[in-house]
Structure formats: C-alpha cells, structure tokens
Legacy VTK file of the C-alpha trace (Angstrom):
# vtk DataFile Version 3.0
C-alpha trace
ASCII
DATASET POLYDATA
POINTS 307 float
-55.656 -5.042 -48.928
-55.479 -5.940 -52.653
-51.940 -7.565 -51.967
-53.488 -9.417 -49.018
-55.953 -11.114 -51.021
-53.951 -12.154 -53.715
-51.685 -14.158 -51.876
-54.464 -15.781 -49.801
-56.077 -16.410 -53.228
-52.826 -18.007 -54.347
-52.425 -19.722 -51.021
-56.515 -21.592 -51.832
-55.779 -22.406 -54.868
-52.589 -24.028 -53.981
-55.071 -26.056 -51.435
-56.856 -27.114 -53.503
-54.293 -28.416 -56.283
-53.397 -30.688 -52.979
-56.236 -32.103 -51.670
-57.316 -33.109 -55.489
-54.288 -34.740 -56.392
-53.755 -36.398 -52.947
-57.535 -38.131 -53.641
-56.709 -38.610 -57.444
-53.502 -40.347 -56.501
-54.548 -42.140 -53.345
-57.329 -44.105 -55.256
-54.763 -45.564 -57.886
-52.593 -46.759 -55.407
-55.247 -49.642 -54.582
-55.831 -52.273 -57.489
-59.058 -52.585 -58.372
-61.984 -49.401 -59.135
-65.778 -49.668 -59.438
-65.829 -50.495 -63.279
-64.408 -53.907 -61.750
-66.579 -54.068 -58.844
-69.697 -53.186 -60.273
-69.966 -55.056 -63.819
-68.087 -58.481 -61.800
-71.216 -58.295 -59.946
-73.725 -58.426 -63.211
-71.454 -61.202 -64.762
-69.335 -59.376 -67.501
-66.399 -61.456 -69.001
-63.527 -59.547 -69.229
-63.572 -58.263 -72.205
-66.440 -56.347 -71.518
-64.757 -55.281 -68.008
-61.921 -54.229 -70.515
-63.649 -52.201 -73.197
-65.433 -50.029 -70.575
-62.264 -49.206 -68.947
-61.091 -47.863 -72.247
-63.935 -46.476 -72.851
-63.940 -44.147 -69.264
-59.858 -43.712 -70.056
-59.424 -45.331 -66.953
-56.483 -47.578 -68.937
-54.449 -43.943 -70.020
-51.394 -43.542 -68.342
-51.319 -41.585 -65.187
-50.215 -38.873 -65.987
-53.084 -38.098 -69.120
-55.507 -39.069 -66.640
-54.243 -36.578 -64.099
-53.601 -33.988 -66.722
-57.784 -34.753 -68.201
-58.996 -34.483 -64.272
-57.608 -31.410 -63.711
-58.370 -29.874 -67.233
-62.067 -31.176 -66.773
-62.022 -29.772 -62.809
-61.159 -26.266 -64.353
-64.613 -26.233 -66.649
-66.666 -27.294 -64.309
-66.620 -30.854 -65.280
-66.626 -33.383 -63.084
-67.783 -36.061 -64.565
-70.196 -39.073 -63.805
-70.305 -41.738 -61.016
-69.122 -45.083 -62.522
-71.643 -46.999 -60.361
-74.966 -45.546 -62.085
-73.702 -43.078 -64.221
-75.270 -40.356 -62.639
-72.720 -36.948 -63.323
-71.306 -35.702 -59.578
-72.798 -32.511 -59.696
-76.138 -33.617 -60.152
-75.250 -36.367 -56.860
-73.938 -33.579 -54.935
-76.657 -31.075 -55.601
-78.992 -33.874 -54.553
-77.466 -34.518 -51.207
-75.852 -31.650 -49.921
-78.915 -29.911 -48.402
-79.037 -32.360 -45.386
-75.113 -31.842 -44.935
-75.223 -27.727 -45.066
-77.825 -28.085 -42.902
-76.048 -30.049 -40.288
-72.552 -27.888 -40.702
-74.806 -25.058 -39.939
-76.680 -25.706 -37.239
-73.551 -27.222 -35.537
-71.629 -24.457 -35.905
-74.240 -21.976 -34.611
-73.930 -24.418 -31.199
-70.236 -24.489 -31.347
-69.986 -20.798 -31.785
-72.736 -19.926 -28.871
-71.063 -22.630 -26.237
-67.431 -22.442 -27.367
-67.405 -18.410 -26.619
-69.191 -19.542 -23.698
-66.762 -21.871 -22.481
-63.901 -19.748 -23.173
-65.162 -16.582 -21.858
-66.071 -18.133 -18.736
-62.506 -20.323 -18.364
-60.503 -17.101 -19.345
-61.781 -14.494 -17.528
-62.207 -17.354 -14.615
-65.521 -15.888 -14.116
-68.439 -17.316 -12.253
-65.745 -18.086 -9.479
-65.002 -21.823 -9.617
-66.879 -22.659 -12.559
-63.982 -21.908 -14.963
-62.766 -25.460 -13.671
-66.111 -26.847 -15.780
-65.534 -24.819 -18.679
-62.095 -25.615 -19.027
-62.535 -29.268 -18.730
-65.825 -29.442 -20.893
-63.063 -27.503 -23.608
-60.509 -30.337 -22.791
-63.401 -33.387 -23.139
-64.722 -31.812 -26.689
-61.300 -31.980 -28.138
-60.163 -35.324 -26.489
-63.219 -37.660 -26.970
-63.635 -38.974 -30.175
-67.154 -38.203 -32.444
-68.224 -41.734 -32.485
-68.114 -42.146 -28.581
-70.252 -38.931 -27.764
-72.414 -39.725 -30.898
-73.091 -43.331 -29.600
-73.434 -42.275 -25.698
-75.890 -39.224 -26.957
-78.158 -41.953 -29.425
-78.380 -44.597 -26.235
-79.129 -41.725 -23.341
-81.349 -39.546 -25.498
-82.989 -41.869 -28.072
-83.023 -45.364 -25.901
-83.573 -44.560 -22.654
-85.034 -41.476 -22.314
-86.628 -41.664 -26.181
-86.507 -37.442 -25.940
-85.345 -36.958 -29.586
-86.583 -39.401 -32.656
-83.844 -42.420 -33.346
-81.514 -43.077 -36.060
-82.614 -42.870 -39.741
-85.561 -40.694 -39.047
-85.860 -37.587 -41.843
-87.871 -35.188 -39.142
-86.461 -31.443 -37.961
-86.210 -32.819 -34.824
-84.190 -35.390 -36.055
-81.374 -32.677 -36.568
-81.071 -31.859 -33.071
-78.921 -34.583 -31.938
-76.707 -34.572 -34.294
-76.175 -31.133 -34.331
-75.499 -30.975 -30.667
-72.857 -33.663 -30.384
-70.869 -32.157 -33.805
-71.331 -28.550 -32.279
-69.993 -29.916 -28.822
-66.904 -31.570 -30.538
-66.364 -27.723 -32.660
-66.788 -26.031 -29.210
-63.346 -27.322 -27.929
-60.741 -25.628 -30.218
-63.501 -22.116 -30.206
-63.419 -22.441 -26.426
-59.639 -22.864 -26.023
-58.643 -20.345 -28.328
-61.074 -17.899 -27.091
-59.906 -18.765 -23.456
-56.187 -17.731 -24.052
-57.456 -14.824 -26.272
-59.036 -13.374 -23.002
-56.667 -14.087 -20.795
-54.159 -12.097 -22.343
-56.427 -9.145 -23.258
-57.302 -9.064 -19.881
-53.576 -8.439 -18.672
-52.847 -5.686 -21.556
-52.384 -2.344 -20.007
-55.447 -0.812 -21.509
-56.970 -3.054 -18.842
-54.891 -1.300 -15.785
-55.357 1.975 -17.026
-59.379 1.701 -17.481
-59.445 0.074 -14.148
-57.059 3.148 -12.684
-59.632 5.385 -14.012
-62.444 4.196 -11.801
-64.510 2.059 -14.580
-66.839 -0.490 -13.715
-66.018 -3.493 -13.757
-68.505 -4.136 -16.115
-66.861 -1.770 -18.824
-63.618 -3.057 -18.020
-64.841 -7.061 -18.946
-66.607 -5.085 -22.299
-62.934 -3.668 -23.292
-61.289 -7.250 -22.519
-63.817 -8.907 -24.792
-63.537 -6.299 -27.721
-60.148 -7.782 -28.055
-60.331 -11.160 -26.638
-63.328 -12.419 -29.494
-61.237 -11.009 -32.294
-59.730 -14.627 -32.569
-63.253 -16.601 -32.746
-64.031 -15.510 -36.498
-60.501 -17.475 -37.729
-60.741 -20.365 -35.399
-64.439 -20.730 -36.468
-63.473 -20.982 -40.330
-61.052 -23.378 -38.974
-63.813 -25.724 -37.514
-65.528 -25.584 -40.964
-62.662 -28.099 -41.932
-63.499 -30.417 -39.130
-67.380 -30.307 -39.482
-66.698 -31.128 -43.046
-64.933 -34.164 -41.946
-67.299 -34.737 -39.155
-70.504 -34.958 -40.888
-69.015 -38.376 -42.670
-68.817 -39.587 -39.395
-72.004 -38.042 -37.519
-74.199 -39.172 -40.918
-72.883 -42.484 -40.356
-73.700 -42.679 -37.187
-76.915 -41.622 -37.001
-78.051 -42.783 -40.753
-78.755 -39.365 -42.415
-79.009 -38.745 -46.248
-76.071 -36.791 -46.752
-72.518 -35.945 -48.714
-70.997 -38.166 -45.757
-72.678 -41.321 -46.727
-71.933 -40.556 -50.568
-68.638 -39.829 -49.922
-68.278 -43.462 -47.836
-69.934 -45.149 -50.782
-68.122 -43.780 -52.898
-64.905 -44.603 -51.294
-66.083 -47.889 -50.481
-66.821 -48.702 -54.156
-63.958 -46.923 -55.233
-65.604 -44.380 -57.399
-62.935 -41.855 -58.791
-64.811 -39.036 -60.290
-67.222 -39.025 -57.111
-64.587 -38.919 -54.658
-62.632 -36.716 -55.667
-65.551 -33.625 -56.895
-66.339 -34.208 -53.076
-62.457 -33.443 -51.811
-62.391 -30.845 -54.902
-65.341 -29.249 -53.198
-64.697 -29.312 -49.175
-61.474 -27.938 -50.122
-62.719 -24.540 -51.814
-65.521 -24.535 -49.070
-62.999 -24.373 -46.981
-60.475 -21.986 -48.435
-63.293 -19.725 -49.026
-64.717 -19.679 -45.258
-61.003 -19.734 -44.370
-59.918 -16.525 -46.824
-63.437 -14.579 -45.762
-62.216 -15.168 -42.121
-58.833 -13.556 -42.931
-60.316 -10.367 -45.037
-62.893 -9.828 -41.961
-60.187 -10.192 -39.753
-57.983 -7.780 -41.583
-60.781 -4.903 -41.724
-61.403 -5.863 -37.833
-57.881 -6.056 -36.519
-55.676 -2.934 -36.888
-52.510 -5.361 -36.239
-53.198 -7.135 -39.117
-52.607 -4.300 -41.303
-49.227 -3.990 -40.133
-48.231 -7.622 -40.020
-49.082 -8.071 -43.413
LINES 1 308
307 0 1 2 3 4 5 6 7 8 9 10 11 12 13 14 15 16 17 18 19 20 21 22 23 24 25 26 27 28 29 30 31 32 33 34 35 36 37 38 39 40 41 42 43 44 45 46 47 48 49 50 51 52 53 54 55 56 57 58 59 60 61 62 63 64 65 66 67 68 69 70 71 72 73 74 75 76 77 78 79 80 81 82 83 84 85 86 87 88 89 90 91 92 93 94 95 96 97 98 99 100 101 102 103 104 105 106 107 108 109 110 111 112 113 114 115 116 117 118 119 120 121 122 123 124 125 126 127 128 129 130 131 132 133 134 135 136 137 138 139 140 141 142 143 144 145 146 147 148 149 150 151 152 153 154 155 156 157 158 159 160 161 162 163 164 165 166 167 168 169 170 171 172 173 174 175 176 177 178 179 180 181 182 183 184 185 186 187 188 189 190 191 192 193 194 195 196 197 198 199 200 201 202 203 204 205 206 207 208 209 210 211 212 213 214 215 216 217 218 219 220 221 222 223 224 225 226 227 228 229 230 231 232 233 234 235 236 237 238 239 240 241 242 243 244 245 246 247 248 249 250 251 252 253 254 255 256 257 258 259 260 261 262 263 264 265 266 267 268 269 270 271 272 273 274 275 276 277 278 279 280 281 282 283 284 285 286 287 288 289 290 291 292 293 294 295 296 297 298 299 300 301 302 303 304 305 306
C-alpha cells in the first residue's frame, strides 16, 4: 500500500510541476501583462510603467522569475493580483464557494444519471430503452457545454421562465447550471460504467450463479458488485472536466465564481492570479484523482496484484 502511494504521490506532484509551468510559460509568450494594461489606462508615462515592472520583478530574466514562482508556490505564497493588488489567496477564498458549490452539485447529478445511463445501456435492461441510454451517453460527450447551456437558459428561463435567469444569486439559481454540467459529466460515467457491466455480466461467476438456480435479481446484484467498481476513478476523472467546465457554465450563465476570475484574469493577463488558479485545480485534482486510486486499491482485490 505504502509503495502505492508514494508513487501516486510522486506521479501529483509531477502534475502539478506541469500545469504551473505550462501557465507560467504560456503567459510570457504574449507581449504585453496587466502592469501595461492597467496603469496605460490611468495615463502613466513610461517610466512609471517601467519602475513598477521592476518593482514586481516582472523585468528578471526568465528563468529567476520561474525559479521565485516556484520557490514562493512551495510556502504558500502566491502573491497579489497586479490589477488591484489584492493577494490570490484572499481572491480565491472569496470566490470559490459559488464554484465548489456548482462542482458539487453537478457531480452528485452526473454520478446519479451517469450510473443510470450505464447500468441501463449495459445490462440492456428495460428492453429497448438501452437504445436511449446509450445515445443520451453519446449526446453528453458529443455536444459542446455552451450549446446545451444556451438551449437549457432559452427553454427553461425564456419560454417556460421555470428556473430564475442569468445573473440571479438565488438557490434556485443553481439548478440549471448544475443540471446541464452534471449532464455533460454523465457521458464518460455512463460509458465507462456501460462497458464495466457488460463484461461483468459475461464473467463466469455470472454462469455459475445462474446454474445454481439464483434469481435473477441476485444474479444483476453480483454483476453490479463488479461492474460499479470503475465509477469511483472515472468520477475523479470528471473532477478535471467540471473544473474546466465551470469557466464555461459561469460564463454562461453570469455566476460569481473562480471561472469568471480565472477569464479576467486571463483576459488582463494577470500572472500571479492565473497561475495560483492552475496551481490549485491541479492538486484538486491529483488529490480527488490519488483518493480514487487508494479507495480503489482497498476495493479491488486486482489492484493489489497489478501493482
């Protein structure tokens, strides 16, 4: 077990290591940063443009700078937004509440219709209606966020006015958006789940409970003992996309949230924001991804022996 761990702690932190140094190199590619944009805007001469760039290091060569990011990411220190000044972990804290509670509720839909889905597809079970599941699975991966999202706001907001519109703060305001990021989750938990079942339900534990008179009923309880045993990796894996997909889903539907900080912050190309938000999806999800694997290892018996 011990062993296991350490390499998928080795494995995170290797994650991680990429996804900040992608950001931190991505957003010096582009000339130009937010100390330009922003004090342009006020009517600084250059100079003053100049001796606040010093001042913020942002004139170091690249490699100090990376060496002072990741030295500062280490402690905990992740500096301040060069907008307003405000440090990231104070912005974050701030706005990740809506976001959390978003992923959450969104994967609690994607879990309950993607098993759904799957179990229903795989085990082709009510007859005929394994045909829906299946291509409900196929639509959730295919369609894009955006299209659902703006088909859900004008059917259920517009002409129907059953949930509250964009930009409103209300609990029911979550429901929407929950339901089209959970639907777009669903896909991958359905699929996976589907093929999981399928081939649990042709091992020969399956012909040998069903030679021994069972109902069918306790046979379909054995095939789904070891057809779920997939779900709890694929659904870590889904944290990655609903981390990417509340960006788009707060967007859309104008919610306070990391999404729409993160966009600003890209759009005004503010360093130290941008990347404590890729520095911080990317241990949320090594660490749903890594809790996945250990629960998987004390559920699955085969995973003992692969690894």
């Amino acid at each position: 077990m011990l062993p296991f761990l350490a390499r998928r702690a080795v494995m995170a932190l290797v994650v991680v290591w990429l996804a900040g140094s992608a950001a931190f190199l991505a957003l010096r590619v582009a000339p130009g940063d937010a100390v330009d944009a922003t004090m342009a805007r006020v009517g600084a001469s250059d100079e003053q443009i100049a001796a606040q760039r010093a001042a913020l290091g942002l004139d170091d060569p690249l490699p100090i700078q990376y060496a002072r990011y990741w030295a500062d990411t280490v402690r905990g220190r992740w500096g301040a937004s060069l907008v307003n000044g405000q440090p990231v972990t104070e912005l974050i804290a701030q706005n990740a509440r809506p976001t959390v509670t978003l992923a959450l509720a969104a994967m609690v839909i994607a879990l309950a219709l993607g098993v759904t889905l799957g179990v229903m597809d795989g085990l082709e079970r009510p007859a005929g209606l394994h045909w829906v599941a299946g291509g409900l699975a196929s639509l959730a991966l295919a369609a894009p966020v955006y299209w659902t999202a703006t088909l859900a706001i004008y059917a259920f907001t517009v002409a129907i006015a059953l949930f509250p519109g964009v930009g409103a703060e209300s609990p029911a305001a979550l429901i929407l958006p929950a339901l089209v990021l959970g639907f777009h989750a669903s896909g991958s938990i359905a699929r996976v789940t589907a093929a999981s079942v399928r081939e649990a339900a042709r091992g020969d534990f399956v012909r040998t409970a069903r030679a021994k008179g069972l109902p069918e009923r306790d046979v379909i309880d054995h095939i789904l003992r070891v057809g779920l045993l997939p779900v709890v990796s694929v659904a870590a894996l889904q944290a990655g996309f609903l981390l990417g997909g509340t960006v788009i889903t707060e967007m859309i539907f104008v919610r306070r949230g990391l999404g729409q900080v993160l966009l600003t912050a890209v759009t005004n190309r503010d360093y130290p924001v941008v990347q404590g938000l890729v520095v911080l999806a990317a241990l949320v999800y090594t660490a749903l991804n890594a809790g996945a694997d250990a629960l998987n290892f004390r559920l699955d018996p085969r995973t003992h022996r692969a690894e």
